[in-house]
Every structure is written in C-alpha cells, then in structure tokens.
N, CA, C and O atoms as a Tripos MOL2 file, in Angstrom:
@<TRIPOS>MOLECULE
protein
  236   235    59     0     0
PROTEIN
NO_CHARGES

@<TRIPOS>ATOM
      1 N         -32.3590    9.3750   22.6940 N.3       1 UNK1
      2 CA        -33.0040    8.8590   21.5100 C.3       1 UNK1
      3 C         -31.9660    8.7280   20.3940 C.2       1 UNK1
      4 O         -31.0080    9.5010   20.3740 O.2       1 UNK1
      5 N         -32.1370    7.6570   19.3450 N.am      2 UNK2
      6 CA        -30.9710    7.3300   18.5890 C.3       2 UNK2
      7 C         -31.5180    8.0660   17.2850 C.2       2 UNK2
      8 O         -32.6610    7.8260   16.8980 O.2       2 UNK2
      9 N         -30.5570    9.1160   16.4990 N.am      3 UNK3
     10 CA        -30.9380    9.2240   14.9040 C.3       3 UNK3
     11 C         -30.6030    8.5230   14.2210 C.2       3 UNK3
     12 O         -29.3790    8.6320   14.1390 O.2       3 UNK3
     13 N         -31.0730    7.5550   13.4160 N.am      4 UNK4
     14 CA        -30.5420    7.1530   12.3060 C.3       4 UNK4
     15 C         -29.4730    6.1550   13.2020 C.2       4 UNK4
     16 O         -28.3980    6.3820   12.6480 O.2       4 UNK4
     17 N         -29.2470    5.3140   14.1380 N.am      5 UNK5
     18 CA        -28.7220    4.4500   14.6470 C.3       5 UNK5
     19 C         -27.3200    5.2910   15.4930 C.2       5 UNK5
     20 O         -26.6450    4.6490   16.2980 O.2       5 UNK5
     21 N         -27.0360    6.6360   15.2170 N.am      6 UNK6
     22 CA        -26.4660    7.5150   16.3270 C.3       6 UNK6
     23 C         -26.4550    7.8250   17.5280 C.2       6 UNK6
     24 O         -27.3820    8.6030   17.7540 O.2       6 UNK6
     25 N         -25.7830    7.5710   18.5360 N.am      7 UNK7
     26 CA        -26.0140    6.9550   19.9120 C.3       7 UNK7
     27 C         -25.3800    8.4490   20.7130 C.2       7 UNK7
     28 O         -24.1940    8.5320   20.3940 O.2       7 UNK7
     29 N         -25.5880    9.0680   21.1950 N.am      8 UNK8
     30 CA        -25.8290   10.1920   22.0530 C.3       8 UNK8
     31 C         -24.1200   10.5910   22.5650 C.2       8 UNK8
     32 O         -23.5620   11.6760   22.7270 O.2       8 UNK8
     33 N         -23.5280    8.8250   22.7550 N.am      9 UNK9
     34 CA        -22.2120    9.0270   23.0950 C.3       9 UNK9
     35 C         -21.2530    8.6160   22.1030 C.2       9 UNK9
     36 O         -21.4660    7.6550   21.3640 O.2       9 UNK9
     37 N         -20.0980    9.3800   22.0550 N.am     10 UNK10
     38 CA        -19.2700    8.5750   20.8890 C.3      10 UNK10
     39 C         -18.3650    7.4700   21.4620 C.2      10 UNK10
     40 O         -17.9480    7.2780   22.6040 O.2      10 UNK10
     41 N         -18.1890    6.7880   20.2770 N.am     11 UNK11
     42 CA        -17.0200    5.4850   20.3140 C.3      11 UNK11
     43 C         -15.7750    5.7920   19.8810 C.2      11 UNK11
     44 O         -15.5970    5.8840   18.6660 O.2      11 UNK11
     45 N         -15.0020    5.9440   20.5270 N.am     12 UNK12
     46 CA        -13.2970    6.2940   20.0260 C.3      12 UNK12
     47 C         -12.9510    4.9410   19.2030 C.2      12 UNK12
     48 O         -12.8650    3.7700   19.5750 O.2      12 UNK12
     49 N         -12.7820    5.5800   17.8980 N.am     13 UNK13
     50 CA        -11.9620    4.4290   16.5670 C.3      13 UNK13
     51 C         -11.0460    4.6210   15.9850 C.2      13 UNK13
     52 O         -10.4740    3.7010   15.4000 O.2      13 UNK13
     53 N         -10.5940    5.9170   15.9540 N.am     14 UNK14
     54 CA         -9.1550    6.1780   15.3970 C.3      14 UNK14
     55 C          -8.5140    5.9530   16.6960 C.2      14 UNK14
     56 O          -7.6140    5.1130   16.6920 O.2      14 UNK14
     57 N          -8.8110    6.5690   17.8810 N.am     15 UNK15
     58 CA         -7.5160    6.8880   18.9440 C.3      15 UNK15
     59 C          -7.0490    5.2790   19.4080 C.2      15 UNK15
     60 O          -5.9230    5.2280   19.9030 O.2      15 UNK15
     61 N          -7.7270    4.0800   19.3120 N.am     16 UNK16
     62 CA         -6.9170    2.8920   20.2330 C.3      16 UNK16
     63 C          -6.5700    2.2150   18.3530 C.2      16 UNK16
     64 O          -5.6580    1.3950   18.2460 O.2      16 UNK16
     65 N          -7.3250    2.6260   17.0950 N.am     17 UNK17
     66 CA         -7.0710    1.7800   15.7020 C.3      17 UNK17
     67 C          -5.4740    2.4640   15.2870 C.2      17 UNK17
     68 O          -4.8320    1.8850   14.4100 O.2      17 UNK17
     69 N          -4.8050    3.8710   16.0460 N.am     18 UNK18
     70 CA         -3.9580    4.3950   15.2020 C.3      18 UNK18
     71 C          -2.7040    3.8140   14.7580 C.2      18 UNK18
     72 O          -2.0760    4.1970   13.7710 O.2      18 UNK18
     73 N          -2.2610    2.5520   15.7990 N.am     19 UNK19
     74 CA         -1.1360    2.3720   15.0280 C.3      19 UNK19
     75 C          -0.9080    1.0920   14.4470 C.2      19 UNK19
     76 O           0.1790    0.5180   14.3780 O.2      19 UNK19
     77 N          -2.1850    0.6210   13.9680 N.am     20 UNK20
     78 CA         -2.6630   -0.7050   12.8850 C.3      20 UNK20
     79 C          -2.7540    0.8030   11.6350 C.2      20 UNK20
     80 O          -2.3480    0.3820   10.5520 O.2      20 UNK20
     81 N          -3.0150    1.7990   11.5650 N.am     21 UNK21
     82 CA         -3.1640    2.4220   10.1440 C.3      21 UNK21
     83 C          -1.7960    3.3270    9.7330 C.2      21 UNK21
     84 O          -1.6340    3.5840    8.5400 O.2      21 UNK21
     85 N          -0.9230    3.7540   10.6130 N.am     22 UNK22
     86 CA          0.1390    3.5660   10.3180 C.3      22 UNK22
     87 C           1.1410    2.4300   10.0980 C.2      22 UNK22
     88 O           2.2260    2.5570    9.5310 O.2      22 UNK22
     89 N           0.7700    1.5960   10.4840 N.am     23 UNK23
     90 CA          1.4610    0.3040   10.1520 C.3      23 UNK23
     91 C           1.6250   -0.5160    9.3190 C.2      23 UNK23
     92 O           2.5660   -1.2190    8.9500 O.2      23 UNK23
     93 N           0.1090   -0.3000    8.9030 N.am     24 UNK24
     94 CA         -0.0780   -0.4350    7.2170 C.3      24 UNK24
     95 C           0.1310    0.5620    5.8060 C.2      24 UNK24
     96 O           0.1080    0.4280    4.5820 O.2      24 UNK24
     97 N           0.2920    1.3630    6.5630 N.am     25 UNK25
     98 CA          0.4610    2.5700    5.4380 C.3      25 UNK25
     99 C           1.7950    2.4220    5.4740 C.2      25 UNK25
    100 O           2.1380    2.7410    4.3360 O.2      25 UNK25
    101 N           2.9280    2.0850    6.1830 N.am     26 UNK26
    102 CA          4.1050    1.7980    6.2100 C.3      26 UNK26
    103 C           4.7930    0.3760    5.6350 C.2      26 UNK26
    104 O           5.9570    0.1020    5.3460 O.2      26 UNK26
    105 N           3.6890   -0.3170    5.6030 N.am     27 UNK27
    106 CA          3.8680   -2.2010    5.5170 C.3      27 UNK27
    107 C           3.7500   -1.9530    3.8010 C.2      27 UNK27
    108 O           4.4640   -2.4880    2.9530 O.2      27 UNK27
    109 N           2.4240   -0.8000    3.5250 N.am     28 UNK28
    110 CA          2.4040   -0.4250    1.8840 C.3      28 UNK28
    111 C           3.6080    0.0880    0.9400 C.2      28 UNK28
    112 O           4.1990   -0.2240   -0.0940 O.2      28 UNK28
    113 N           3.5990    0.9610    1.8350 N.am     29 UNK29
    114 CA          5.1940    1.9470    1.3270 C.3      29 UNK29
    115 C           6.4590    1.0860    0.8070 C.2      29 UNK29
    116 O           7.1470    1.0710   -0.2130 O.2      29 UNK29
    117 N           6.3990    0.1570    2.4090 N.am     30 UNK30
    118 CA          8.0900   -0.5330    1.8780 C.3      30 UNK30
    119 C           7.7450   -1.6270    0.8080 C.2      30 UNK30
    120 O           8.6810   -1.8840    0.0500 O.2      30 UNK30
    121 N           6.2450   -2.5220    0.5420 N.am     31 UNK31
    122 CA          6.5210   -3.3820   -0.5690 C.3      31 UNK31
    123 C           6.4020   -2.5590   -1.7470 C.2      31 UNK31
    124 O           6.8020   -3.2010   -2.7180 O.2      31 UNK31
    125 N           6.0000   -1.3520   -2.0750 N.am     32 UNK32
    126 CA          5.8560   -0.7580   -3.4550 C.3      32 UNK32
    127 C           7.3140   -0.6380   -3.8720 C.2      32 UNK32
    128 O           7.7170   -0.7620   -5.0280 O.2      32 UNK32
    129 N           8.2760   -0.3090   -2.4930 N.am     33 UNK33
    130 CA          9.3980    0.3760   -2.8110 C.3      33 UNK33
    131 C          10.4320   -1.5240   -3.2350 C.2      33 UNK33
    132 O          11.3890   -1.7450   -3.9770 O.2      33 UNK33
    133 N           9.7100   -2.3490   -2.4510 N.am     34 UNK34
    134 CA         10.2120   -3.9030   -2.6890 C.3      34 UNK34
    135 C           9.9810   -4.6510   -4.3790 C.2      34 UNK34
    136 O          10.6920   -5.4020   -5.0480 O.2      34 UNK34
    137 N           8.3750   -3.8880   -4.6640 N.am     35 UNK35
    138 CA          8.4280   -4.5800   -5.8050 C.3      35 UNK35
    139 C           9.3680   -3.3370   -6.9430 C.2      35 UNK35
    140 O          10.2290   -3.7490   -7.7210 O.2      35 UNK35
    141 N           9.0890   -2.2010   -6.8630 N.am     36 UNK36
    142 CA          9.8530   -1.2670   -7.5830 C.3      36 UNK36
    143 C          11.3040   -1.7640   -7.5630 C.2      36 UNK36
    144 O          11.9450   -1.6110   -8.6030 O.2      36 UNK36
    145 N          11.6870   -2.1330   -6.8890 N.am     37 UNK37
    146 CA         13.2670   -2.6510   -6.9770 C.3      37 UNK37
    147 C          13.2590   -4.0130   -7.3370 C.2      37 UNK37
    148 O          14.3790   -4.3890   -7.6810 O.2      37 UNK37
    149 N          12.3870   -4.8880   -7.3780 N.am     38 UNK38
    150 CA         12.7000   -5.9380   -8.1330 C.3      38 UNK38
    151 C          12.4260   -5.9670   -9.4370 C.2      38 UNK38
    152 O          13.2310   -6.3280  -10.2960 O.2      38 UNK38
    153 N          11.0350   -5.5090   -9.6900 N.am     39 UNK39
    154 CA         10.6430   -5.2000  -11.3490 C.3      39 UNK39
    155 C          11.4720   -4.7030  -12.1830 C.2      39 UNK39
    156 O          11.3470   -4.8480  -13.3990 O.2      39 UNK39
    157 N          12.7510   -3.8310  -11.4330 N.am     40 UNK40
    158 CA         13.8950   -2.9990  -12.4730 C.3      40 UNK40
    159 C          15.2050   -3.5800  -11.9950 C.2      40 UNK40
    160 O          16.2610   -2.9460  -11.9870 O.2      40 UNK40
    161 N          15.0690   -4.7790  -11.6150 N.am     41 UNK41
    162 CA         16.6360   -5.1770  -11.0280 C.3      41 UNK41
    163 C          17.0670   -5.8690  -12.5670 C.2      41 UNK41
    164 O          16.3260   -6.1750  -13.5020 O.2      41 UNK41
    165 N          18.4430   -5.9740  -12.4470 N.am     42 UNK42
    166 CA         19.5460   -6.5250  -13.9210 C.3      42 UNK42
    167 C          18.7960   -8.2760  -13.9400 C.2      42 UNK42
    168 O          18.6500   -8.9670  -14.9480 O.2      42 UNK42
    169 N          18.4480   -8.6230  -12.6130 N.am     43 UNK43
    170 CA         18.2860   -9.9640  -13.1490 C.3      43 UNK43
    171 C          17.1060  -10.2730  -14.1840 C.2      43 UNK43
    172 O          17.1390  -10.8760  -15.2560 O.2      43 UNK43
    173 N          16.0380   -9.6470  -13.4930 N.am     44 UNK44
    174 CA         14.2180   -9.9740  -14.3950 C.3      44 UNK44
    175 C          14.1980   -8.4000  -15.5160 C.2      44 UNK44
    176 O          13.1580   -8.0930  -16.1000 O.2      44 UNK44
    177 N          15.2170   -7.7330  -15.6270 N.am     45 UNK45
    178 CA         15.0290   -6.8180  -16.6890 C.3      45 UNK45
    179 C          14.9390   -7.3610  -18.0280 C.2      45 UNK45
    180 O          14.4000   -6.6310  -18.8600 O.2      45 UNK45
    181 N          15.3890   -8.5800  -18.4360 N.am     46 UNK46
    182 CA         15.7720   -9.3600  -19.9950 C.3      46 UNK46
    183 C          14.3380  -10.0970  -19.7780 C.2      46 UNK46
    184 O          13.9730  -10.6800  -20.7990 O.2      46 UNK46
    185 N          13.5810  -10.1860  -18.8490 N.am     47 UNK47
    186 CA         12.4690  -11.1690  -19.1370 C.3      47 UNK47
    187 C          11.1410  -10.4870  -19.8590 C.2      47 UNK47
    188 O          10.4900   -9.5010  -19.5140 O.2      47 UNK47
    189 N          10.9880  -11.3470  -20.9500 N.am     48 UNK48
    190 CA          9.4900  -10.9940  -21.7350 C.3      48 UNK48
    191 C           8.5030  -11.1640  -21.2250 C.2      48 UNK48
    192 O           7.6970  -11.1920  -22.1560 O.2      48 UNK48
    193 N           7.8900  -11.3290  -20.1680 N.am     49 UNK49
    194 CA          7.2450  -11.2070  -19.1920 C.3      49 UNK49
    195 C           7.0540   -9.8200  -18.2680 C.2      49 UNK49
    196 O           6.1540   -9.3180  -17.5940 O.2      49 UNK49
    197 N           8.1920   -9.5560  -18.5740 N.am     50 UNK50
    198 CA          8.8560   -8.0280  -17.3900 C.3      50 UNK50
    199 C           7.7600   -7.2870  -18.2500 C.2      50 UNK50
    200 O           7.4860   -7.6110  -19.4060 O.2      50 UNK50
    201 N           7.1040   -6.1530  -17.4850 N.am     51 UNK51
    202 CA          6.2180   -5.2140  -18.3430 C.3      51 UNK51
    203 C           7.0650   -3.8950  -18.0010 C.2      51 UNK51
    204 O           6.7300   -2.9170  -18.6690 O.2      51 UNK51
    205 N           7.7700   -3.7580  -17.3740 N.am     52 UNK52
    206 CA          9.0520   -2.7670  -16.9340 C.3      52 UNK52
    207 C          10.4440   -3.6220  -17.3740 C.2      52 UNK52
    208 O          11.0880   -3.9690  -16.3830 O.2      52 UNK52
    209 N          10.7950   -3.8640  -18.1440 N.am     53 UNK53
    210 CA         12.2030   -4.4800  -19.0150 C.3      53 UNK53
    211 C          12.1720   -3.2600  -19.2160 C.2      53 UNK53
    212 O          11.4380   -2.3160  -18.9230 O.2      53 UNK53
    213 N          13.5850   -3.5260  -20.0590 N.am     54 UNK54
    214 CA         14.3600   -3.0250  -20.7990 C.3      54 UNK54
    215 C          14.0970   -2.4380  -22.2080 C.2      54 UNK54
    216 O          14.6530   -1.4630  -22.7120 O.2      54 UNK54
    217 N          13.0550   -3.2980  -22.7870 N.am     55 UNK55
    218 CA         12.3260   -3.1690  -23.8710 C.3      55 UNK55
    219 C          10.8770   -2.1320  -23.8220 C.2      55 UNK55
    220 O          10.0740   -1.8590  -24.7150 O.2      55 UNK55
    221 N          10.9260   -1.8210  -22.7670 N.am     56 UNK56
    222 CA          9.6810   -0.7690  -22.4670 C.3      56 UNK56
    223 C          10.3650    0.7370  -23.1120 C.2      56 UNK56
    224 O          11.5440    1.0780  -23.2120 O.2      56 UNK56
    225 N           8.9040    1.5580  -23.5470 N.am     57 UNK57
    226 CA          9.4870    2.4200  -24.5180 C.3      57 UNK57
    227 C           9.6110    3.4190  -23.1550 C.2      57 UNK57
    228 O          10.3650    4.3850  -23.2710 O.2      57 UNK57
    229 N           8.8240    3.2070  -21.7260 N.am     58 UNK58
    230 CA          8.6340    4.0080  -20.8390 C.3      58 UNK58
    231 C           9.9110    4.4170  -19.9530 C.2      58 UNK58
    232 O           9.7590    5.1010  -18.9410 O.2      58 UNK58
    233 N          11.0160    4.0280  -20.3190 N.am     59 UNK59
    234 CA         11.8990    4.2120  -19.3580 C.3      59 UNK59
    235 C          12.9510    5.1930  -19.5660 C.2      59 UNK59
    236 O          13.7930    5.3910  -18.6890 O.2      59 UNK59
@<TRIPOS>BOND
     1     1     2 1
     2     2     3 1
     3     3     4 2
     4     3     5 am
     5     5     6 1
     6     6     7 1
     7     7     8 2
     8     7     9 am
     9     9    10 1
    10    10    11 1
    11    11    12 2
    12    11    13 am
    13    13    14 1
    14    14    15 1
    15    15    16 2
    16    15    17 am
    17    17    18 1
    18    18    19 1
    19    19    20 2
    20    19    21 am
    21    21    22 1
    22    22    23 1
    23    23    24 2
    24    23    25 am
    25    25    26 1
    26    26    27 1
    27    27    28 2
    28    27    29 am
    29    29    30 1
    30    30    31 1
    31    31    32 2
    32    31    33 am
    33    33    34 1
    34    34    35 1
    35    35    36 2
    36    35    37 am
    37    37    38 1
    38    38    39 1
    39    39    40 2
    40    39    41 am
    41    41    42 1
    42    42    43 1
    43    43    44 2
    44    43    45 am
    45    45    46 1
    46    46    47 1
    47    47    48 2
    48    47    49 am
    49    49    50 1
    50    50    51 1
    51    51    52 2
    52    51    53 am
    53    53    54 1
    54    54    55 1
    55    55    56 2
    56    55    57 am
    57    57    58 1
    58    58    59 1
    59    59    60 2
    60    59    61 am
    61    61    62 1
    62    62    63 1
    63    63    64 2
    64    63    65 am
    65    65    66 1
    66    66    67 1
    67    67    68 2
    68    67    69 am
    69    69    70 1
    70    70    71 1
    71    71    72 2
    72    71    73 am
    73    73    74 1
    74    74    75 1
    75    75    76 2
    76    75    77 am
    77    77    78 1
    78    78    79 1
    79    79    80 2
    80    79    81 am
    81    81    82 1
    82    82    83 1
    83    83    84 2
    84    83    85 am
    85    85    86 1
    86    86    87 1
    87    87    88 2
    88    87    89 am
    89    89    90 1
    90    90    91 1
    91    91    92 2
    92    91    93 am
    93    93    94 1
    94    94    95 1
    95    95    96 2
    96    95    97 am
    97    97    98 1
    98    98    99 1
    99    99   100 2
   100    99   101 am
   101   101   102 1
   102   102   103 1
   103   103   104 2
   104   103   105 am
   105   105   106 1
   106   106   107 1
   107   107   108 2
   108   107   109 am
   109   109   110 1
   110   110   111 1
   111   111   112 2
   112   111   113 am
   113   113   114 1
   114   114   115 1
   115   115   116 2
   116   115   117 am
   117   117   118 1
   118   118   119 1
   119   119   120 2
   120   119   121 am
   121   121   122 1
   122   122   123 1
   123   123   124 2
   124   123   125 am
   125   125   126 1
   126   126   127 1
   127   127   128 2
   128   127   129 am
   129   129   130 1
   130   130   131 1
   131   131   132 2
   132   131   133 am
   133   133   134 1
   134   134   135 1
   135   135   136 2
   136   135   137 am
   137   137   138 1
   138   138   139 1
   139   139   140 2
   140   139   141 am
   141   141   142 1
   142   142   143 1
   143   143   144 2
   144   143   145 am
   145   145   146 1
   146   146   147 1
   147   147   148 2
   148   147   149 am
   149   149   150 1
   150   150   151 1
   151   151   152 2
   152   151   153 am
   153   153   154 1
   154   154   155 1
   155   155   156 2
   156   155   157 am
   157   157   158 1
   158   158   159 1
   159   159   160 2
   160   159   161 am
   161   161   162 1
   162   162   163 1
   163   163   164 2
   164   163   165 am
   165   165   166 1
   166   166   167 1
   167   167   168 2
   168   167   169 am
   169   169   170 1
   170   170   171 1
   171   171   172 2
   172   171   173 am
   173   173   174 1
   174   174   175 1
   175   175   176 2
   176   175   177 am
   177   177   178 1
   178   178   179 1
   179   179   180 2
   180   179   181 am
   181   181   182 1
   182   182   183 1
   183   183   184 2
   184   183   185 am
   185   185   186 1
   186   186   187 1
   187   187   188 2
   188   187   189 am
   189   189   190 1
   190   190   191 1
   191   191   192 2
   192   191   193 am
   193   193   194 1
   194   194   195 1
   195   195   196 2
   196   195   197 am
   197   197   198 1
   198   198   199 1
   199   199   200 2
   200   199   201 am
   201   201   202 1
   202   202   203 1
   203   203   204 2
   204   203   205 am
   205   205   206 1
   206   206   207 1
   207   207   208 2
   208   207   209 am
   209   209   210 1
   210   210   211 1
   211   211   212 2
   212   211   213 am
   213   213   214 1
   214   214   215 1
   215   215   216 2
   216   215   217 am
   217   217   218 1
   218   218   219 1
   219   219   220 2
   220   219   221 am
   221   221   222 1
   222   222   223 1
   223   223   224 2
   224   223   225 am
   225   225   226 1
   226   226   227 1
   227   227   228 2
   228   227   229 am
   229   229   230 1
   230   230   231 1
   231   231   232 2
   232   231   233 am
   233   233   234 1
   234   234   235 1
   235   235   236 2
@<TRIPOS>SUBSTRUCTURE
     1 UNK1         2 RESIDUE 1 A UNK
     2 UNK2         6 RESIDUE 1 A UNK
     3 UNK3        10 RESIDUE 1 A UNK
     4 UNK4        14 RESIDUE 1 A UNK
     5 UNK5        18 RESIDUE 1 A UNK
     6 UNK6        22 RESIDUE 1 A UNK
     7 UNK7        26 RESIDUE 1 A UNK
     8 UNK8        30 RESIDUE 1 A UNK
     9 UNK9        34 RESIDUE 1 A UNK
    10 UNK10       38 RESIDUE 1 A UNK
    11 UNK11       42 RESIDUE 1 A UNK
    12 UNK12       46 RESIDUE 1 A UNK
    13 UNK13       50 RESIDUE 1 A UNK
    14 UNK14       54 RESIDUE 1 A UNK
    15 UNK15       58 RESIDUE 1 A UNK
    16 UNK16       62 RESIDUE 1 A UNK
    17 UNK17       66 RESIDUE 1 A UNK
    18 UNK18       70 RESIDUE 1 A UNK
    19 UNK19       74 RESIDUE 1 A UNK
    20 UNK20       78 RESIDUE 1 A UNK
    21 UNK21       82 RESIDUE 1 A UNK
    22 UNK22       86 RESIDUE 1 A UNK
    23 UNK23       90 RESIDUE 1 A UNK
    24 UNK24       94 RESIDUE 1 A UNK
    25 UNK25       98 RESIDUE 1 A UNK
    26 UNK26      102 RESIDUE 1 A UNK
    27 UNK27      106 RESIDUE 1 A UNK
    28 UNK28      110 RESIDUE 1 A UNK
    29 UNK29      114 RESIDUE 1 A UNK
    30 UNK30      118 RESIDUE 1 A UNK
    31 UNK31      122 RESIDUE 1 A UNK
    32 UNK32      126 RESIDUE 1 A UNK
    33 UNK33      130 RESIDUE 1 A UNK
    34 UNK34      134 RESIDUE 1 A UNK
    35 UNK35      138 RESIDUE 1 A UNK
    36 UNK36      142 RESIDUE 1 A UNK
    37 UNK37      146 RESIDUE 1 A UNK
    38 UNK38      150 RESIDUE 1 A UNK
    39 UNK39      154 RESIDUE 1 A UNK
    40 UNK40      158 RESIDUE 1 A UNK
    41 UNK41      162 RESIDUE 1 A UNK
    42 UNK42      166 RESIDUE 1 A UNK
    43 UNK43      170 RESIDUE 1 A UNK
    44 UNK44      174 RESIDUE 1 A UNK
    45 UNK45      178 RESIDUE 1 A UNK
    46 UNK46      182 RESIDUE 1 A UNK
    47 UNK47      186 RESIDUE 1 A UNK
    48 UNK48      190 RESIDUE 1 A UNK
    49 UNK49      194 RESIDUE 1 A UNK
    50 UNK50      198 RESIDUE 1 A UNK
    51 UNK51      202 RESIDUE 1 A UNK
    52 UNK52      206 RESIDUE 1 A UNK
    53 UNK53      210 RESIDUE 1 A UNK
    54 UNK54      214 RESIDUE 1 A UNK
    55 UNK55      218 RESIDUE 1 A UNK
    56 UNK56      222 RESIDUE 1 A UNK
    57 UNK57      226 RESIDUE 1 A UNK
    58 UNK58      230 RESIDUE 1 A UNK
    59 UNK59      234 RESIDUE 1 A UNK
C-alpha cells in the first residue's frame, strides 16, 4: 500500500546522479574562481562599470 505516494521499495537517486553533482559543484567553483579573476584583473579594474575597480572603498 502506498503512503502519501511512497512506494514500499526505494529508487536509488544519489548513487547513479553522483557524478552530475560533483561536476557541477566543480563546474561552480572554477567559474566563481574565473569571474573573481577577471572582475580584479589590471585590464577592467579602471572601468566605471567595474563594481570591484579600483575605486571601490571595499578593497
């Protein structure tokens, strides 16, 4: 009998999903670390646009 649409047997979803969620948690990592290095590179640091310039009181 089903509770609440709970089926007696389970469905494995992490064990065949695991390495699409490391893969993305890794695909995340390296663009934060991609845009972090461009947002503070010498070239787009002079731009008034930049919200991380040079002119930021945050740095």
């Amino acid at each position: 009998m089903a509770f609440l649409g709970f089926r007696a047997y389970s469905t494995p979803i992490l064990k065949p999903l695991w390495p699409f969620f490391a893969s993305s948690a890794i695909v995340y990592y390296m663009l934060a670390k991609i845009q972090y290095a461009g947002v503070r590179s010498p070239e787009f640091a002079k731009d008034p646009k930049n919200p991380y310039g040079m002119s930021s009181p945050f740095l």
